[in-house]
C-alpha positions as CSV (number, residue, x, y, z in Angstrom):
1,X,-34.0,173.5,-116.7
2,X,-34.1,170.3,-114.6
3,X,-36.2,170.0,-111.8
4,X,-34.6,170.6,-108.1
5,X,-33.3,167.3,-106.7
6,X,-34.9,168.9,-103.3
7,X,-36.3,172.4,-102.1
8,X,-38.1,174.2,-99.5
9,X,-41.0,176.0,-100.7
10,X,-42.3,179.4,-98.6
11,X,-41.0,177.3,-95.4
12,X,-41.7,179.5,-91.7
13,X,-41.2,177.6,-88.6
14,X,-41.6,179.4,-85.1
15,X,-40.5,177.8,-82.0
16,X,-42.0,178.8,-78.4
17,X,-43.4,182.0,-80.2
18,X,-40.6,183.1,-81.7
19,X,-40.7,182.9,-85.9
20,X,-36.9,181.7,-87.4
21,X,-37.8,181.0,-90.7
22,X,-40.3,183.4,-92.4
23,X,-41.3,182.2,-96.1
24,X,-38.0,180.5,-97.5
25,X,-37.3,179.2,-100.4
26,X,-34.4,177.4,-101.8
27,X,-33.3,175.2,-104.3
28,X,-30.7,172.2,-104.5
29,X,-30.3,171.2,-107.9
30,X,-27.7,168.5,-109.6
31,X,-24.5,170.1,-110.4
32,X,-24.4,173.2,-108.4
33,X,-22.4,173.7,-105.1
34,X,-25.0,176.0,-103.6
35,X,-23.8,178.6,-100.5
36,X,-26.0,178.9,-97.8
37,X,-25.1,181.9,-95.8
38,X,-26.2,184.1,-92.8
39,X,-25.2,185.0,-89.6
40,X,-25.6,183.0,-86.5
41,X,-29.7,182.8,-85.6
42,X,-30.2,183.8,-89.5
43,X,-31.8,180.2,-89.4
44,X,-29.6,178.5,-91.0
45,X,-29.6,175.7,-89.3
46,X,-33.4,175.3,-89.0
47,X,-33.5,175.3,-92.7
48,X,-31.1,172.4,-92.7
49,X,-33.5,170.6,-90.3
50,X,-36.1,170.8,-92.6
51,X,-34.6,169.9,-96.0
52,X,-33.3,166.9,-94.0
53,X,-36.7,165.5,-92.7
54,X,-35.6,166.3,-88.8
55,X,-38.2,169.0,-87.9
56,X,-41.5,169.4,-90.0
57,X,-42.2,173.2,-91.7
58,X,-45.0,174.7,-89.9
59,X,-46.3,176.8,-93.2
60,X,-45.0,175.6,-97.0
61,X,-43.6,172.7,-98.3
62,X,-41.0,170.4,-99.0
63,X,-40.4,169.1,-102.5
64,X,-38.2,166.0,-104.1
65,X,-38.1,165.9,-107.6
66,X,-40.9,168.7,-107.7
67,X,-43.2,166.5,-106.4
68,X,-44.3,168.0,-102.4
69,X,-43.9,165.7,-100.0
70,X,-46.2,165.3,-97.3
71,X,-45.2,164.5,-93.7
72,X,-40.9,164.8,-95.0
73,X,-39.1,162.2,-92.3
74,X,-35.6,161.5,-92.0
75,X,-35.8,158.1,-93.5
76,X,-37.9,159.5,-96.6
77,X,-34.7,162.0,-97.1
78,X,-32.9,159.1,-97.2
79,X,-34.6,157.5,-99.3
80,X,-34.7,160.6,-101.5
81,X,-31.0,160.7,-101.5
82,X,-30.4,163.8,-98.8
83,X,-27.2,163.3,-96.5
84,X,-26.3,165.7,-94.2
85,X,-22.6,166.6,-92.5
86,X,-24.1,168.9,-89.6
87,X,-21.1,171.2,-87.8
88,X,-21.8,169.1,-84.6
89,X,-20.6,165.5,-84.9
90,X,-23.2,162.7,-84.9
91,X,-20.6,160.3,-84.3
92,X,-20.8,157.3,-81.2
93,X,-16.9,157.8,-79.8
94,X,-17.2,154.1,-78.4
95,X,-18.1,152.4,-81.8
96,X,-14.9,152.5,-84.9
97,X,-14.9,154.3,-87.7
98,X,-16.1,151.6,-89.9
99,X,-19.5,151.1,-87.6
100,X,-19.7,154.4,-87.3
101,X,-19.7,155.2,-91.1
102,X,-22.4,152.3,-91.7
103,X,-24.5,153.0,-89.1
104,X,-27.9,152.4,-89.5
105,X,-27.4,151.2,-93.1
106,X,-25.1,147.9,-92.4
107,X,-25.2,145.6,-95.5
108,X,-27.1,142.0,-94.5
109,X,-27.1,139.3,-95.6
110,X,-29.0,136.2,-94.7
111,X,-30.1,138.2,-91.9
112,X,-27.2,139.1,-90.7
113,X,-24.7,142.2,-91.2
114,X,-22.3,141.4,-93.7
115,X,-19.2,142.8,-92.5
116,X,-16.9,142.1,-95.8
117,X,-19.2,144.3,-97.5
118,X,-19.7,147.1,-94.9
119,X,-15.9,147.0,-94.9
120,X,-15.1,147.3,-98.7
121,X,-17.8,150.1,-98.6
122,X,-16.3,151.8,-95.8
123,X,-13.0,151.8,-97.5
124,X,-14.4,153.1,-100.8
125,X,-15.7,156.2,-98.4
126,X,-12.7,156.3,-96.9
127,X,-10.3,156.7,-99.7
128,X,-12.5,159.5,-101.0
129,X,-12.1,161.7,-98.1
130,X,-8.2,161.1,-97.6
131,X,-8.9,158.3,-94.6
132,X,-6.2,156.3,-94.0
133,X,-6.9,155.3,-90.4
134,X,-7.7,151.1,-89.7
135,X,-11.3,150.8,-89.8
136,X,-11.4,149.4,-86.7
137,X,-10.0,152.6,-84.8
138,X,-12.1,153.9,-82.2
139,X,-13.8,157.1,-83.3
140,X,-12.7,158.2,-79.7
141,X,-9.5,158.3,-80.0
142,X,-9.1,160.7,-83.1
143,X,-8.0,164.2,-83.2
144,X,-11.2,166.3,-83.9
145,X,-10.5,166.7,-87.8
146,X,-10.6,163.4,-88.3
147,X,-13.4,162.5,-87.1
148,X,-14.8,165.6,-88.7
149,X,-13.5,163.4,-91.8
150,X,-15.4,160.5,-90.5
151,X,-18.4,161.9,-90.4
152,X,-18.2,163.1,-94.4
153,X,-17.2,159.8,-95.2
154,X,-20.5,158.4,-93.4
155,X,-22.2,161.0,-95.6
156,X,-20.8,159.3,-98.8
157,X,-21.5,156.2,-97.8
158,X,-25.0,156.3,-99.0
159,X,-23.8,157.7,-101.8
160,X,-26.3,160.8,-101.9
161,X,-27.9,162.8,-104.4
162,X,-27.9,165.7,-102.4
163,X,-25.3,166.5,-99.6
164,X,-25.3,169.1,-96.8
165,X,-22.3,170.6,-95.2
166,X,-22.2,172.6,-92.3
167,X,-18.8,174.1,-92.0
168,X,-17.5,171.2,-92.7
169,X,-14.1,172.5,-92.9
170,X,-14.0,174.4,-89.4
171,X,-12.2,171.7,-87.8
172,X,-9.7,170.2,-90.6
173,X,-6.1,171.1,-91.4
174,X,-5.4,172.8,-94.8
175,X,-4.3,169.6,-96.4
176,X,-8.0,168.1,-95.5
177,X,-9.2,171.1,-96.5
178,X,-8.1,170.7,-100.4
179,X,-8.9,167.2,-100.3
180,X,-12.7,167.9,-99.4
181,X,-12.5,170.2,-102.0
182,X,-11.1,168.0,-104.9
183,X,-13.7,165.7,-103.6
184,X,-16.8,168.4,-103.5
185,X,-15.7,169.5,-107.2
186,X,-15.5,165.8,-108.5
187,X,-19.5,164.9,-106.6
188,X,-20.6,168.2,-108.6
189,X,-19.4,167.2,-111.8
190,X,-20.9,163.8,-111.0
191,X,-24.2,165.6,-110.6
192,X,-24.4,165.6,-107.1
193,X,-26.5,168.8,-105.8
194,X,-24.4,170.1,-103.1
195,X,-25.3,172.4,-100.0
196,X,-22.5,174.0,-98.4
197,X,-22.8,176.6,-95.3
198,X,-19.7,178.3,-94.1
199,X,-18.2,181.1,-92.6
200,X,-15.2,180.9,-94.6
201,X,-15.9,183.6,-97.1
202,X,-13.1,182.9,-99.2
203,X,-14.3,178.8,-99.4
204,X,-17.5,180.4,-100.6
205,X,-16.3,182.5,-103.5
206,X,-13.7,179.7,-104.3
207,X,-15.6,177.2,-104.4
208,X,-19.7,177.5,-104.5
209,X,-21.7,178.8,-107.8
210,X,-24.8,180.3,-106.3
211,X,-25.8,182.0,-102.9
212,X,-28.5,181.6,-100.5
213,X,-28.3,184.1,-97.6
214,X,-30.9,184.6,-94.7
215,X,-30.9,187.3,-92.3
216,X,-33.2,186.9,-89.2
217,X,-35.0,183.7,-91.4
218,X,-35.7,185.3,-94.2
219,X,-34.3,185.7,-97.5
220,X,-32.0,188.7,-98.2
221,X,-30.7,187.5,-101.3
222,X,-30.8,184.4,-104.3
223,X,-28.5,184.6,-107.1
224,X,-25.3,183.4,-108.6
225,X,-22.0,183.9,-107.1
226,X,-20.9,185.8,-110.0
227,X,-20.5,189.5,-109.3
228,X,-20.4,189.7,-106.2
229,X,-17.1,189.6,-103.8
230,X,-16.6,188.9,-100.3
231,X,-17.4,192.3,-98.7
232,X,-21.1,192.5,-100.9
233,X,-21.7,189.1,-99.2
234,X,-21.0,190.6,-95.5
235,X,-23.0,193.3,-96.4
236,X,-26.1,191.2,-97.6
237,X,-25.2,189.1,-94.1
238,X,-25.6,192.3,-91.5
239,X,-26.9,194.7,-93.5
240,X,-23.9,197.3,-93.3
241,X,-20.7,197.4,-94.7
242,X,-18.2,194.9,-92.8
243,X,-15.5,197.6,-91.8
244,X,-12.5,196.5,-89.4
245,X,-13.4,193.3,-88.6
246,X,-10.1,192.8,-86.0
247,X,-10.0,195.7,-83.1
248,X,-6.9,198.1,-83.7
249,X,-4.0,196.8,-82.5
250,X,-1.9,199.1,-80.2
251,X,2.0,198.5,-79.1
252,X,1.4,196.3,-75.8
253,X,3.3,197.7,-72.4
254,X,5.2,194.8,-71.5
255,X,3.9,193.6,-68.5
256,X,5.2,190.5,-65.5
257,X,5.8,187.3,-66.7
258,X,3.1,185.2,-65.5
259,X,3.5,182.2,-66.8
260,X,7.1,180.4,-67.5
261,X,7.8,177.3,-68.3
262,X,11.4,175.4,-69.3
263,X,11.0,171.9,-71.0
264,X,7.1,171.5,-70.9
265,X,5.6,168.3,-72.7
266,X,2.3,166.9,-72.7
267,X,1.2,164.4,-75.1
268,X,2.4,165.5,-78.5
269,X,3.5,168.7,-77.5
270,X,7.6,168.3,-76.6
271,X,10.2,170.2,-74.7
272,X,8.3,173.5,-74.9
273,X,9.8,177.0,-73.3
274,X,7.2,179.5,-73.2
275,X,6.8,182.8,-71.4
276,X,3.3,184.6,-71.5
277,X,2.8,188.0,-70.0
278,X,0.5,190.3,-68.6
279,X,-1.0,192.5,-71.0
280,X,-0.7,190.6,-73.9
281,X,-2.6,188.0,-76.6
282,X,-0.4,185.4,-77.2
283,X,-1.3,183.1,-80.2
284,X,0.0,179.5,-80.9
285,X,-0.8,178.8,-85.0
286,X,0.6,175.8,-87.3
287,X,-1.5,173.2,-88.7
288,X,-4.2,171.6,-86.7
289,X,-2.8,168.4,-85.2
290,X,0.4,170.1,-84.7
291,X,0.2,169.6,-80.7
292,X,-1.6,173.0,-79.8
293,X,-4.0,171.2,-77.7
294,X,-2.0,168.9,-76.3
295,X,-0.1,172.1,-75.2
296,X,-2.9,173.9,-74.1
297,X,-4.6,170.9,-72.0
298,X,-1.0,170.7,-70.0
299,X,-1.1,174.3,-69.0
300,X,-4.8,173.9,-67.9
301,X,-4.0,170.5,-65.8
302,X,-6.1,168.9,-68.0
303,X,-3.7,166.1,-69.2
304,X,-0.8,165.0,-67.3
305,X,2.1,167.0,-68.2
306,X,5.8,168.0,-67.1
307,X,8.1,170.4,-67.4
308,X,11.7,171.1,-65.9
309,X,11.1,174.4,-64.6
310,X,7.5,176.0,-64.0
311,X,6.1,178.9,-62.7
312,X,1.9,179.7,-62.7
313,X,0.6,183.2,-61.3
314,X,3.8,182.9,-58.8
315,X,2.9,179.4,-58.4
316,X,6.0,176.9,-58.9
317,X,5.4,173.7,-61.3
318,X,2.8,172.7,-63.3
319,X,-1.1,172.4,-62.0
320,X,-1.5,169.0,-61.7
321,X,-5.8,169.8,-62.3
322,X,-8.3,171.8,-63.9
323,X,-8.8,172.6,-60.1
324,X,-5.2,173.7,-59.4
325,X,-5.7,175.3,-62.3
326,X,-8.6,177.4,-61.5
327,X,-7.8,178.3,-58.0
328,X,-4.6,179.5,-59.7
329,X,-6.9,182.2,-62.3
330,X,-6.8,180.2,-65.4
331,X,-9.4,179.8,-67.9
332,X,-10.1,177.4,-70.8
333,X,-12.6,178.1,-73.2
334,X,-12.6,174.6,-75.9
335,X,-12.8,174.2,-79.3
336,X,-15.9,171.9,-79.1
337,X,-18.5,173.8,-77.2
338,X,-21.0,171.4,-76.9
339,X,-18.6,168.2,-75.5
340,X,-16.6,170.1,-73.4
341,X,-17.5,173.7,-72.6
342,X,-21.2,173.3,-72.1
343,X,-24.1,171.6,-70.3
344,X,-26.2,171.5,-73.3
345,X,-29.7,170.3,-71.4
346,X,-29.4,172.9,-68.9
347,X,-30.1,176.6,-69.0
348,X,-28.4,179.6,-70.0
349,X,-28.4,181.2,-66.9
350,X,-26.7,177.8,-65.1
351,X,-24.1,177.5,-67.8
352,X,-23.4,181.4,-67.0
353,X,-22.7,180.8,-63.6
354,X,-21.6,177.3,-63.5
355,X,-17.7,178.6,-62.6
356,X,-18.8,180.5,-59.6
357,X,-21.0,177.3,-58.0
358,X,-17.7,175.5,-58.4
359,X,-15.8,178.0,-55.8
360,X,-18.4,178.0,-53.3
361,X,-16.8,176.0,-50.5
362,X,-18.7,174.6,-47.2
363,X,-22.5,175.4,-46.6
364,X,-23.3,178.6,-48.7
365,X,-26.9,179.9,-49.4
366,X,-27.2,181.0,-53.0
367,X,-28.8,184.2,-53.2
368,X,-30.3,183.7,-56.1
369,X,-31.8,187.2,-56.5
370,X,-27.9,188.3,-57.4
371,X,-27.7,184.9,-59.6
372,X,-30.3,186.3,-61.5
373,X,-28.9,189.8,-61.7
374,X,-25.2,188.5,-62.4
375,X,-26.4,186.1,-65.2
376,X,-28.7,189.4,-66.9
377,X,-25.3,191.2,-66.9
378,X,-23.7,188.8,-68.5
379,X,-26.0,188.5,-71.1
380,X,-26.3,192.0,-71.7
381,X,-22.7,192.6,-72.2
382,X,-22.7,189.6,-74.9
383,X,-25.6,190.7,-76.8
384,X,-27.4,187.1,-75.5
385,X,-31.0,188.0,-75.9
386,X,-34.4,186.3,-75.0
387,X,-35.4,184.2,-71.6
388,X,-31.8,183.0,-69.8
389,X,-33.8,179.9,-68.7
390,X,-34.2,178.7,-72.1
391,X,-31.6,175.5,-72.1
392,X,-28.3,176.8,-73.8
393,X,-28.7,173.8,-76.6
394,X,-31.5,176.2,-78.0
395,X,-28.9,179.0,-79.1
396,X,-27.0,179.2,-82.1
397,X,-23.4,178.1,-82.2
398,X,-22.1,182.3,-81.7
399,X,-24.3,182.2,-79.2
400,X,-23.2,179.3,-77.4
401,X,-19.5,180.2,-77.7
402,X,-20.4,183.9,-76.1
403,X,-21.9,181.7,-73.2
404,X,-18.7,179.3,-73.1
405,X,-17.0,182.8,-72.9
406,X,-19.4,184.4,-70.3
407,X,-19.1,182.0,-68.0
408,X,-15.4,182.5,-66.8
409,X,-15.8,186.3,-66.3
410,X,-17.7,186.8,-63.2
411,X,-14.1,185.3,-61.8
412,X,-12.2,187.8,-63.8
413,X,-9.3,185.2,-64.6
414,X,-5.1,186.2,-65.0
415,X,-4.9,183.8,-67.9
416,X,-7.0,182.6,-70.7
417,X,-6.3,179.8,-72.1
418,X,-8.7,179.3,-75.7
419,X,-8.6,176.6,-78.4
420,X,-10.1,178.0,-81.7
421,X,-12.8,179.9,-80.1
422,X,-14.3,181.4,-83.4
423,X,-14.5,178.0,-85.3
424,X,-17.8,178.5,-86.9
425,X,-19.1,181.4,-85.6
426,X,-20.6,184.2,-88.0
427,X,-18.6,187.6,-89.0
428,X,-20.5,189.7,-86.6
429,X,-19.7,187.2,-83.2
430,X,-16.3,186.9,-84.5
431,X,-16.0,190.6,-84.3
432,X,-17.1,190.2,-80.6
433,X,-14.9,187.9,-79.4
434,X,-11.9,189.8,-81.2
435,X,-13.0,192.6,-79.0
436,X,-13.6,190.8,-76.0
437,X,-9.9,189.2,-76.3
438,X,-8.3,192.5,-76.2
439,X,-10.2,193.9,-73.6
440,X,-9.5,191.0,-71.5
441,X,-5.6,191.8,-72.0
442,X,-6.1,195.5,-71.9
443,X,-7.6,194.8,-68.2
444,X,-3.9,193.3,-67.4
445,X,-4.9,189.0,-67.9
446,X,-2.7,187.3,-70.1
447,X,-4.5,185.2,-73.5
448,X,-3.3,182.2,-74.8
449,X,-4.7,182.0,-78.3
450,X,-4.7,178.8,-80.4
451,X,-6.2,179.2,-83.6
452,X,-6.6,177.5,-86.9
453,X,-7.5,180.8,-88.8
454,X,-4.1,182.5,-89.5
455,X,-5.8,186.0,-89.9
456,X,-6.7,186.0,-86.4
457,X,-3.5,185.4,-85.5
458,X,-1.6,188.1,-87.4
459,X,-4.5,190.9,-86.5
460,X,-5.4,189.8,-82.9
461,X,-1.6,188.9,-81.4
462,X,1.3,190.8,-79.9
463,X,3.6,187.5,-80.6
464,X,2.4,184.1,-81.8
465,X,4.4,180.6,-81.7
466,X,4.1,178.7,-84.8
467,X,4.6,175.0,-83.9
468,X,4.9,171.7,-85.8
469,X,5.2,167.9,-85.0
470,X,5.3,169.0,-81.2
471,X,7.8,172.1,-81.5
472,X,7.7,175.5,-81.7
473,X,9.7,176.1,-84.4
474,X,8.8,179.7,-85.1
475,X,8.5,182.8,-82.5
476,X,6.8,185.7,-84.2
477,X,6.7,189.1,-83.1
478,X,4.1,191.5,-84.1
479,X,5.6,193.5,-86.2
480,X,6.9,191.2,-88.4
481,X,3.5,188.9,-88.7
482,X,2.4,187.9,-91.8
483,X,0.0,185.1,-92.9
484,X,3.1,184.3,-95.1
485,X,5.7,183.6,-92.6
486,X,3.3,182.0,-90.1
487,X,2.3,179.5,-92.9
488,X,6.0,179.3,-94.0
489,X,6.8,178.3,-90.7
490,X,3.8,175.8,-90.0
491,X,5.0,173.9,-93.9
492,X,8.7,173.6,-92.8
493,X,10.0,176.8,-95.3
494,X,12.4,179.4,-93.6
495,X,10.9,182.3,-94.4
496,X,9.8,182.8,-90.3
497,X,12.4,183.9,-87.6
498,X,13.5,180.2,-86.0
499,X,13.0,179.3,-82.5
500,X,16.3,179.8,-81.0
């Protein structure tokens, strides 16, 4: 058997006392799409760190070509061949997608960047991932699975020998879904060694032909895919059999309409009517791109919007600001944690509470005492462990989103509003969102759910909204969801009740 193109040799790492990785191993070798799997904290992403050259091992080693490699960098990874597509974009919004997919290897010549070059090799990377965009398009101005797409493509550019993905499909419609996957089957019959993390479990057993999985950064399990089905992996993952994974659903007392609106539009998102009630989970599916955020940035006063006739928590028309919003109990938790629901550099416990400094009005004394006491309770009843002054960039992505979560409910909001809030977060945090959703609505607030992963929808939702090229073309009640006819909808068949 060849030698591994890269591997990690009895790798632990600690950080502030506290061991992730404990004596890894793992192998990348040409030809194989490898899984690497584990809940959020498993380490998972400290591994990637390391095979990547970003953070050095503090015990083992870290091989290329089964040679160890002292003093592993970024640019010797590089060199070595290792690109990595990590689940938060590394992508500069002001520069286009053709700087952004060279950056930091532009062609020169004569000392200068060739840009004919940079530009034929962008377009190669671009045609491989399904980009059709001009190259000169402002990374800032694309929807967020584009520039998900974007960032493969920058991958490919240096045409690797060894690729890492990060859920790299958490963000992308199901179209750029099979084209990553056409493209991932064509780099390992190339010879390409291929890394690919994911929560997807059904992308795993699809696509990868060995497993890696960690649970609390160490090695629970090494083998081929072969033999093993989705329910052995989640038990390998948390150590217990998965059960329900979705809270039971029970018939919904229908409760006051608290939010109407007649003819709403905002951005793509056009001539909407839309009643959400008290009491219930109301999900909005279709392909991503579809207008769902536009939608959902309208209600919040986020983006300018209109509508002919309005109504918000007995409010007439539509907020006209996130502060409008607020003062009227609404609640947005984004899809991208880290650009728009967090404070990355600052603590847990500030993130926690950031909501509740924004309604203090005049000259208030924080009692900071209670601040503590609020932000332990929080944590507590999220499952958020460890020191709260920690910055929040220092938790794992579940983590993160159970802060994102957290910090609205000190102010105990009437409406919900959430974009994707389980994109990339593990089976077990999934689970606690699912249950923290229908508690929020069996409390009497009413959730707006937009989500890209139809199961949540048909398991989590007492009605969902299918919608498509702006429209909701498909209402949905619960008993007659189905993945089928909320898909059928979303592709344009009629196999969904129409929106009337």
């Amino acid at each position: 058997m060849s030698v591994p193109i890269i591997a990690a040799r009895d790798v632990s790492k600690s950080f502030f006392g506290n061991r992730v990785l404990r004596e890894v191993s793992i192998e990348l070798r040409a030809g194989r799409i490898h899984a690497l799997l584990g809940e959020n904290g498993a380490g998972k992403s400290t591994l990637i760190n390391l095979l990547s050259g970003a953070l050095p091992p503090d015990e083992g080693s870290i091989e290329v070509d089964g040679a160890a490699v002292d003093h592993f960098t970024p640019s010797e990874a590089r060199r070595a061949g290792v690109a990595v597509v990590q689940q938060e974009l590394s992508l500069t919004s002001q520069l286009s997608i053709g700087e952004n997919i060279g950056l930091g290897a532009y062609p020169i010549r004569f000392g200068l960047v060739d840009y004919k070059a940079l530009a034929r090799r962008t377009r190669a990377a671009c045609a491989m991932v399904g980009l059709d965009e001009d190259l000169a398009t402002s990374v800032g101005d694309l929807p967020l699975g584009r520039r998900q797409m974007v960032e493969i493509a920058k991958a490919l550019y240096r045409e690797p020998r060894a690729l890492i993905l990060d859920e790299p499909t958490s963000s992308l419609s199901a179209h750029e879904t099979q084209t990553l996957t056409r493209l991932l089957e064509r780099l390992r019959a190339q010879g390409v060694a291929i890394l690919y993390i994911s929560h997807r479990l059904n992308e795993v057993m699809a696509l990868c032909d060995y497993v890696t999985i960690l649970k609390d950064g160490a090695v629970t399990a090494d083998r081929e895919l072969a033999g093993v089905d989705a329910d052995g992996l989640v038990r390998l993952m948390v150590g217990r059999d998965p059960g329900d994974l979705f809270p039971k659903w029970t018939p919904n007392v229908e409760g006051k309409t608290i939010i109407s609106v007649r003819g709403f539009s905002c951005g793509m998102a056009r001539d909407i009517d839309l009643d959400l009630r008290r009491g219930e989970v109301f999900g909005v599916g279709g392909l991503v791109g579809q207008g769902q955020e536009d939608l959902i940035l309208g209600l919040y006063g986020a983006r300018s919007a209109s509508a002919r006739v309005a109504e918000f928590n007995g409010d007439s028309g539509v907020p006209d600001s996130v502060l409008k919003a607020n003062a009227l109990g609404l609640a947005y938790v984004p899809a991208d944690r880290k650009r728009e629901g967090l404070h990355l550099i600052h603590t847990i416990s500030f993130n926690m509470l950031l909501p509740g400094y924004g309604r203090a009005r005049g000259l208030t004394f924080r009692d900071r005492t209670n601040e503590r006491d609020l932000a332990r309770s929080l944590a507590g009843a999220l499952s958020i462990k460890g020191d709260l002054t920690r910055p929040v960039q220092a938790l794992s992505g579940g983590n993160q989103q159970k802060v994102a979560l957290a910090k609205w409910m000190p102010n105990k909001p009437a409406i919900w509003l959430l974009n994707d809030p389980t994109r990339g977060v593990d089976v077990e945090t999934k689970r606690e969102i699912y249950g923290l959703l229908r508690g929020f609505a069996a409390e009497g607030a009413a959730v707006l759910l937009s989500s890209s992963d139809t199961p949540e929808l048909v398991h989590l939702c007492d009605r969902v909204a299918v919608m498509r090229e702006g429209r909701i073309v498909a209402r949905i009640e619960q008993a007659e969801l189905s993945e089928e006819a909320i898909v059928a909808a979303a592709m344009g068949a009629n196999l969904a009740e129409r929106a009337a």
